[in-house]
C-alpha positions in Angstrom: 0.0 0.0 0.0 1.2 3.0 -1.4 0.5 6.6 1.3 1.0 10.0 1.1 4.2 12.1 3.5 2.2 12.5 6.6 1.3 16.1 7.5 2.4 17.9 11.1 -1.6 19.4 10.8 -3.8 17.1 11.8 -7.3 16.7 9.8 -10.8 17.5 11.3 -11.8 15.0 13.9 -14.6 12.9 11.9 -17.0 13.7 14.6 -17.3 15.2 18.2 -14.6 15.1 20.2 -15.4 13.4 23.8 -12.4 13.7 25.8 -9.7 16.2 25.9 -6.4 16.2 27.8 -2.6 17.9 27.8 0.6 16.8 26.5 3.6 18.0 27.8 7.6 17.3 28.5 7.3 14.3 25.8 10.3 12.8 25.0 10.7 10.2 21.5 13.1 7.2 21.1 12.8 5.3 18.5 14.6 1.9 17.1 14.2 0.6 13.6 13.0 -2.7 13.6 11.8 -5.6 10.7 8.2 -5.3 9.7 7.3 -8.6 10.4 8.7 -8.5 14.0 5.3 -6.3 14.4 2.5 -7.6 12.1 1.8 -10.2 14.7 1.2 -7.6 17.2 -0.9 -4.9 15.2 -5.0 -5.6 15.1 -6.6 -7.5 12.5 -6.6 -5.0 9.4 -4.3 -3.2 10.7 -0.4 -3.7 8.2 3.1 -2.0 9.8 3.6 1.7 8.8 7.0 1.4 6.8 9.4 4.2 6.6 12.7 3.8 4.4 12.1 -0.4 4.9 11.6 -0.1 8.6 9.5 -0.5 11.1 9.5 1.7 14.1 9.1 1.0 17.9 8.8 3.8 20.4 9.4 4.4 24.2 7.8 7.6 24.9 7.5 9.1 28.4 5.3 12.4 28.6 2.9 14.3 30.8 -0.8 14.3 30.7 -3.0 17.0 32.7 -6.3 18.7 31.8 -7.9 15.3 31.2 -11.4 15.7 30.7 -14.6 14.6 29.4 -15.8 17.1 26.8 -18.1 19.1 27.2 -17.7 18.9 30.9 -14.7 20.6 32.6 -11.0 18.8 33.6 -12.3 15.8 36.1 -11.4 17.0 39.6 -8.5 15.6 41.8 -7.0 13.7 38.8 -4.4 16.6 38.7 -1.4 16.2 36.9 0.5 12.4 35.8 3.4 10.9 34.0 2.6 8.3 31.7 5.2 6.1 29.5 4.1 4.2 26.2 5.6 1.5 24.4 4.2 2.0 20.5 4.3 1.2 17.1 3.0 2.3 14.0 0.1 0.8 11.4 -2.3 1.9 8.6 -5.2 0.2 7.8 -7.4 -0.6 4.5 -9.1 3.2 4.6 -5.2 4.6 4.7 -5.7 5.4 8.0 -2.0 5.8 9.8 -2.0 5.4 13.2 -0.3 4.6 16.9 -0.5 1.0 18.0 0.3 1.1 21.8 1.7 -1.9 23.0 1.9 -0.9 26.8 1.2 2.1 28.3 2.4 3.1 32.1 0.3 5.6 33.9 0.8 7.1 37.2 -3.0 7.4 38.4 -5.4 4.5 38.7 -8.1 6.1 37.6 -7.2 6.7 33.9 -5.7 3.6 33.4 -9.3 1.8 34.0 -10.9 4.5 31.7 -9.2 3.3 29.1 -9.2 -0.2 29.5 -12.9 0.2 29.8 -13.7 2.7 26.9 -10.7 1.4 24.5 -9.4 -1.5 25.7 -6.3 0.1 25.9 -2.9 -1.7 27.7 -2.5 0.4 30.2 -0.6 -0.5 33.0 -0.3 1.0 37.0 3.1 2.6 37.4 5.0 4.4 39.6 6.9 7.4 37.3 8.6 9.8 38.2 10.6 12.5 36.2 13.0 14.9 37.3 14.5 18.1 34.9 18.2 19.6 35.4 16.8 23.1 33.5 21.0 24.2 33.6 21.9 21.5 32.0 18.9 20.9 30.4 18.5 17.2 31.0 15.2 15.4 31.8 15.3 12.2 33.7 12.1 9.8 33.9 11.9 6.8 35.9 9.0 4.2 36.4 8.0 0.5 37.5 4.8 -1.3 37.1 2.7 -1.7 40.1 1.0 -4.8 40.7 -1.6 -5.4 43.6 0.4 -8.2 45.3 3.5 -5.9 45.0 5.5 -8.8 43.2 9.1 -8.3 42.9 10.8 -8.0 39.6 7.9 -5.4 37.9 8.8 -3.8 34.9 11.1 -0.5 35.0 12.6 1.9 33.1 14.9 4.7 33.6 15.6 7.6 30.9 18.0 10.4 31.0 18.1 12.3 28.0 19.4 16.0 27.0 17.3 18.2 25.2 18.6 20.3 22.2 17.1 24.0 21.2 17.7 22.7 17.5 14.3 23.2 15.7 13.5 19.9 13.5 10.7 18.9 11.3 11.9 16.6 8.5 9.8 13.8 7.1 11.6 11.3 9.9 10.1 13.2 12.3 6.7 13.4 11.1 6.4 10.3 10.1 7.5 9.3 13.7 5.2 12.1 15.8 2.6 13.4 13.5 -0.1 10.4 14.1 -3.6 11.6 14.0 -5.2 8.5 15.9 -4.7 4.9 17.3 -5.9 1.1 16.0 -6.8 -1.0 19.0 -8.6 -4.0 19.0 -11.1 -4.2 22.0 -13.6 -6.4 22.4 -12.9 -8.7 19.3 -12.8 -5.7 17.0 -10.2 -3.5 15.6 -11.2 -0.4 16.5 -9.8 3.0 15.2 -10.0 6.8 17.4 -9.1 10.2 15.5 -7.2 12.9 17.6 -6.4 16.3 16.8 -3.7 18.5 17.9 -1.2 21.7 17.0 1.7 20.2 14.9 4.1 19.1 17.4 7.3 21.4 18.6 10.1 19.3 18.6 13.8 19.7 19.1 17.3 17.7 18.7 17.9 15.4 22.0 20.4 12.8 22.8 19.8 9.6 25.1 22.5 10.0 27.6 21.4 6.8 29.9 18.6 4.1 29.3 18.4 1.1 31.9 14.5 -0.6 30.3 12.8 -3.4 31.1 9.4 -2.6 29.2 10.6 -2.7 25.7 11.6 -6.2 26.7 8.1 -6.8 28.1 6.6 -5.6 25.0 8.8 -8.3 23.4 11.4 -6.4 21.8 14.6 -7.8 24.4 17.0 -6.3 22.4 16.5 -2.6 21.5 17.6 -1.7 25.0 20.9 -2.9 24.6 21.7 -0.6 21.3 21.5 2.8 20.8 17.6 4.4 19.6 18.1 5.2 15.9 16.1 8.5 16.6 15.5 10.5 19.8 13.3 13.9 19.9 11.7 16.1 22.8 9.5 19.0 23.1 11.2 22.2 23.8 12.4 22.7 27.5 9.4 24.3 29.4 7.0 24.4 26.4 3.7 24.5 27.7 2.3 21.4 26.1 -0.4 20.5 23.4 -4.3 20.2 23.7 -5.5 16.9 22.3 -9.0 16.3 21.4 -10.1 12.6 21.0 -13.6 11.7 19.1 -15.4 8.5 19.9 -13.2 5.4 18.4 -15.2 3.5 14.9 -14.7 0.1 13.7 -12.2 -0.6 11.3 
């Protein structure tokens, strides 16, 4: 299948959005990876997004605040959380080009069963924590998966990364950030939900330290042990993105 460079504006939203929510201090690395090490994991009708004969798999810790349920106003004492995703890319027969989420680490309870309920998303219960160096202008995010027995051995991660002032938006970077919605399949059916957003701000950035266990969880074992093939942030202290969701449609 043959698809057009992906744009950094995102389309109309092909109905109402339901639920808003802010992104913030995102960070992006990214490993090439064959195509057919994913395929088994993306929904039915769902084929890996291919750029320049790759595949792409992402470990992306951000912030998420303002979540709400539209048109109602941000849900109270949910406050602000740090959530981690592991991801992948797919496009489906319509063209549709989208986020596959393989796990996703949240810091509040409360989210996590949202989603699970309304897109049968992965999301997991994690304890994250992320720390910024503004002098040297370094950001530091570290997490492990909570489990209600408290087992030992939970999935972690630990990121240190420094963040560049360099402006970039190349077709690498668009094709890795600029993804207007996610495939899921919930309840026995691939399901697709459109999002809408400003064109993301991103900068240059360099891993500087990565110790990860949930890549390997995710079953890629081995991208933790070599350097990402791409790493991007969001400007130091930028104020974050809006993101508008509409109600998810079958595929």
């Amino acid at each position: 299948m043959t698809t057009p460079p992906l744009d950094p504006h995102a389309p109309d939203l092909p109905g109402r959005a339901v639920i808003a929510q802010r992104w913030s201090d995102a960070m992006f690395l990214h490993w090439r990876v064959e195509p057919d090490r994913i395929r088994p994991l993306l929904p039915p009708g769902v084929e890996p997004d291919i750029f320049e004969g790759s595949a792409w798999i992402a470990l992306v810790p951000f912030v998420l605040s303002d979540f709400r349920f539209l048109p109602f106003g941000p849900v109270p004492r949910l406050g602000t959380f740090h959530e981690i995703n592991v991801r992948t890319y797919g496009v489906d027969a319509d063209g549709r080009r989208g986020v596959v989420f393989q796990t996703l680490e949240a810091q509040h309870l409360v989210p996590v069963l949202t989603a699970r309920v309304l897109f049968g998303l992965p999301y997991r219960w994690a304890q994250i924590g992320m720390r910024d160096e503004p002098e040297a202008r370094v950001r530091e995010v570290r997490s492990r998966r909570r489990s209600p027995g408290g087992r030992p051995g939970e999935p972690r991660t630990r990121i240190r990364v420094a963040i560049g002032e360099t402006p970039l938006d190349t077709p690498l970077s668009r094709f890795l950030t600029a993804r207007w919605g996610f495939h899921e399949r919930h309840l026995g059916r691939t399901i697709w939900a459109a999002n809408e957003h400003e064109p993301w701000p991103l900068v240059d950035a360099e891993l500087l330290a990565l110790d990860d266990h949930l890549l390997a969880d995710a079953g890629f074992p081995d991208l933790a042990a070599r350097r990402p093939d791409s790493v991007l942030a969001m400007p130091f202290a930028h104020p974050g993105l809006i993101t508008r969701f509409s109600r998810a449609r079958l595929v």
